[in-house]
GUTINU-605793 format. One record per residue (C-alpha): x, y, z. Coordinates in steps of 0.1 Angstrom, whole numbers, plus 5000, padded with zeros to 4 digits. Example, Ala and Ser with C-alpha at 12.3 -4.5 7.8 and 13.67 -1.06 7.14 Angstrom:
512349555078;513749895071;
//
This chain:
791535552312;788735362322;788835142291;792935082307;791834952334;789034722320;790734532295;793734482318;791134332343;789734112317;793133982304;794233902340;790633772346;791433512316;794833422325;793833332357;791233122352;791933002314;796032892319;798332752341;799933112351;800333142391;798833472403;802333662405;802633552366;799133692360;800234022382;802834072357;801234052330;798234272338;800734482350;802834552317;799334602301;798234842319;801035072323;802034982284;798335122276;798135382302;801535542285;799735522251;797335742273;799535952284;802536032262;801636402241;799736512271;802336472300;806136432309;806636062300;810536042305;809735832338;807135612317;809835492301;811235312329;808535162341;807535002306;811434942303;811534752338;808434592336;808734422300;812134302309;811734212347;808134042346;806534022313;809833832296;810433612324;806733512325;807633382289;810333182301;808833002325;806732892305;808132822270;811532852272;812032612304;814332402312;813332112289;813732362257;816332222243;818232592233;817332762267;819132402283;822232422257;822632812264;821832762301;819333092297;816532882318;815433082349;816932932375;814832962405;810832892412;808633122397;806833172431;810133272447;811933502417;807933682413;807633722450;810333952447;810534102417;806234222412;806634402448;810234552437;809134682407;805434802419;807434952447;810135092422;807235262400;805135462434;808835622440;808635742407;805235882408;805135982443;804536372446;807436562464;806036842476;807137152468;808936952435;805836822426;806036752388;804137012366;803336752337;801736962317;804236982286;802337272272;803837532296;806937382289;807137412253;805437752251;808437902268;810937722248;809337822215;808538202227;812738222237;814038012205;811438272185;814638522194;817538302185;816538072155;820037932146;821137832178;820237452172;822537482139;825137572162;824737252189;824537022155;827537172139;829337152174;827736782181;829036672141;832536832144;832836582179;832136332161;835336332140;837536462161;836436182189;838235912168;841536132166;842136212203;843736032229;841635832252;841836012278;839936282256;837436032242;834836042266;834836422264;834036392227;831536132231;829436372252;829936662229;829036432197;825636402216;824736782213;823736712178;821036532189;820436852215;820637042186;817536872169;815136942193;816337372194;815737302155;812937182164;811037412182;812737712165;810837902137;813937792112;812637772078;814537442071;813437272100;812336932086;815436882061;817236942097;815236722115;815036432089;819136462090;819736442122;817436122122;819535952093;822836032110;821535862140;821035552121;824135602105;825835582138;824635272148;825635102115;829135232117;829335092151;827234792152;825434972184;821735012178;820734992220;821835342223;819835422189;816735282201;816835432239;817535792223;814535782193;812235652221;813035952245;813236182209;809436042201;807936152238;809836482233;808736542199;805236552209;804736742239;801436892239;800636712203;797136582202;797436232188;794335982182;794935682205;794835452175;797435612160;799735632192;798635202198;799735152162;802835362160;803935172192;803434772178;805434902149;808435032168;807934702190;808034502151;811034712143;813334662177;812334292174;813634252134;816534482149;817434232173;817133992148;819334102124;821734282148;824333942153;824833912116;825334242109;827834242134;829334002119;829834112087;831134472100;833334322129;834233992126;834734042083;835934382086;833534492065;832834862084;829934982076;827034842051;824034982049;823234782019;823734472039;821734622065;818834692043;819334382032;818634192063;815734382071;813934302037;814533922045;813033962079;810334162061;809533932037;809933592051;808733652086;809633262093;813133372098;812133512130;808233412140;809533062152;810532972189;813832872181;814133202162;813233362189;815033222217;817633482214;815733772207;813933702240;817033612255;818133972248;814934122266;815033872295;816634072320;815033902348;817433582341;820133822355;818233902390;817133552387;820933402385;821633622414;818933522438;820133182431;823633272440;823133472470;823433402499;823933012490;827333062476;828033492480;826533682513;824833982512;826234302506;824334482530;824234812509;828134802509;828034812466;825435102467;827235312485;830335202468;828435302437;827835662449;830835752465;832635592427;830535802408;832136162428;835636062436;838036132404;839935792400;843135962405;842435992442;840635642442;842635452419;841235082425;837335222429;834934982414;834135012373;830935112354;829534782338;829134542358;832234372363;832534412400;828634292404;829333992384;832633902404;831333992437;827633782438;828433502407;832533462407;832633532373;835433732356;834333862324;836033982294;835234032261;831534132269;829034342288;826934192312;824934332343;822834202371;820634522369;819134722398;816734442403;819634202410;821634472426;818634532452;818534182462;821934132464;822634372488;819234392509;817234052501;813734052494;812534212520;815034512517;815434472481;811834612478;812234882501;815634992482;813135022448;810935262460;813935502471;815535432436;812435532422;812235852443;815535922429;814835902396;811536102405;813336332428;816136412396;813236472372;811536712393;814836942400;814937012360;811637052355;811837312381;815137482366;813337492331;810537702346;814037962350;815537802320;813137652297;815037502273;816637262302;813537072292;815637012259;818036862278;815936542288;817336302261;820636382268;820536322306;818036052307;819635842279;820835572304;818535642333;815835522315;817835162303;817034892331;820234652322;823034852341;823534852378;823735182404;827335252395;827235322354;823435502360;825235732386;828235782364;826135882340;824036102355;826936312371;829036322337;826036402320;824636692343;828336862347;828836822313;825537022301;826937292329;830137332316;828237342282;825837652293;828937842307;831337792274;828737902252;827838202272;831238332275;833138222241;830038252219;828038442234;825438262230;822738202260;821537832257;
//
């Protein structure tokens, strides 16, 4: 660790006397370092699930926007046609976000007493191998259950949809029960499951959900796996090389499958990839770029908001949060007009803008500040991060009862761990999510007899 903390003092050392970065711009960029290096640390040897955040909101949040204010400013010519400039004074949006998120990562690491984390994963993956020792086939039955969804999602009603979507996900359950089981055909299973991810994001042009599920897959898969650094620091520039082709290639793919109606291509698809592959000019330009980093930018969104509010929308003085959580319990039957998951109502309420057609979010970030300003807004981080914290530490307890909860973690982390959405679709999740698995346990103890 102490090599961590050395090099991230010598970069920040160098920015600050060597460029023209201001000292919140060389904060986050020493920041993102270190934690980026000190997860390299720590993935294999501890529960990382949290990790993911904070490399999540600190690349998007602080590192990105550091880039725009700097290259893609106001006089690029593409970030002053697509209006993706940051908005406000670097001194004013830093000022807010560095403390936000610094505050935001000490709730999530914070010890809660008698919830205090066990990260060891070792303990935890002894007791799942020693009980899936006795039931080596369960994991075939999540996958076949997770597959059959899958189909029968697209030949339901909507109003069954989202119960199929859910269900489509124990496949990927499934996997890691495969993969801790003594099953003879493990790695055929394994590999599978793998490929039919893929396969799903080609068929539906989605690959955010792909990437957010292999990344909390990977820290799962190697619980307790000792791993040379130097492997771990070059496994993670080639995921970052991937997601960055990914991005690139991700629009005209869409295209093709969407907009031509050509469904899915993986040929096409390969195709793309090659190109990227072999003519790195496609992307390595700052034109090329521009949209790629657009796509990680998220700190335009808080940025957009702090410009908006209070100048031309007030404060919400908490009033969306706990909108948020009451929305995320009361059915819509009995609260028929309640706000919706994506970020609609945040958009209309703090920038006036009615969107259709697309997704777009101001993010927790923007969320904080909209509701509590700066000052607030960084108090409100730490308490997010404690719930995040506080939700990790109540499994990890009920898998030292239960230990294949710890299983689980993709499944109800998968959009915990992306900083893009706001309070509302997080909560949503994390509620249909955690009933879900419940209702899961119960059905498969008393229909199949099977203890999960």
């Amino acid at each position: 660790m102490r090599y961590v903390i050395i090099f991230s003092g010598l970069l920040s050392f160098y920015l600050s006397f060597f460029t023209t970065f201001t000292l919140w711009e060389v904060l986050s960029v020493g920041l993102f370092c270190y934690f980026l290096l000190e997860f390299l640390y720590r993935i294999g040897q501890q529960v990382v699930v949290l990790d993911l955040i904070t490399i999540s909101a600190i690349f998007t949040w602080l590192f990105m926007p550091v880039i725009f204010y700097h290259v893609y400013t106001k006089e690029n010519h593409l970030a002053h046609l697509w209006v993706k400039y940051m908005p406000v004074s670097s001194n004013e949006y830093f000022s807010f976000a560095v403390p936000g998120t610094v505050c935001m990562i000490l709730g999530l690491r914070i010890p809660l007493g008698k919830l205090r984390i066990n990260n060891n994963p070792k303990v935890y993956m002894q007791n799942v191998k020693e009980l899936l020792s006795l039931k080596p086939n369960t994991g075939l039955v999540l996958i076949a259950t997770g597959l059959i969804s899958s189909f029968l999602r697209f030949l339901t009603p909507a109003s069954l949809e989202q119960i199929f979507y859910l269900l489509s996900h124990l496949t990927y359950v499934g996997f890691f029960y495969v993969l801790y089981s003594p099953n003879k055909y493990k790695r055929l299973i394994v590999t599978s499951v793998i490929v039919l991810l893929i396969g799903q994001a080609l068929a539906t042009g989605m690959f955010g959900e792909m990437v957010y599920m292999m990344a909390l897959m990977f820290t799962l898969a190697i619980f307790g796996i000792k791993i040379s650094y130097r492997r771990k620091l070059f496994f993670t520039i080639f995921a970052f090389l991937f997601v960055i082709i990914l991005q690139s290639v991700k629009e005209d793919y869409r295209k093709k499958s969407w907009l031509e109606g050509s469904g899915t291509d993986p040929v096409y698809f390969a195709e793309l990839i090659t190109d990227r592959i072999t003519d790195p000019s496609l992307i390595a330009n700052p034109d090329k770029l521009f949209f790629i980093a657009v796509r990680f930018n998220q700190g335009w969104l808080a940025a957009n908001t702090m410009k908006m509010v209070p100048a031309k929308h007030p404060f919400a003085d908490g009033e969306t949060i706990w909108q948020s959580i009451l929305a995320s319990i009361v059915p819509r039957f009995l609260w028929p007009d309640k706000p919706e998951a994506g970020g609609k109502a945040n958009l209309k309420r703090f920038w006036g803008y009615n969107i259709k057609g697309y997704s777009m979010n101001i993010g927790p970030e923007g969320e904080a500040y909209a509701n509590f300003g700066i000052a607030g807004g960084i108090i409100y981080m730490f308490f997010y991060g404690v719930f995040f914290n506080l939700l990790l530490s109540i499994i990890l307890k009920l898998a030292e009862k239960r230990p294949t909860l710890i299983l689980w973690l993709p499944f109800l982390f998968l959009y915990v761990i992306s900083v893009e959405t706001d309070l509302l679709t997080t909560m949503n999740a994390i509620i249909k999510t955690s009933v879900f698995t419940l209702i899961v346990f119960r059905l498969f103890k008393s229909f199949f007899s099977i203890d999960l």
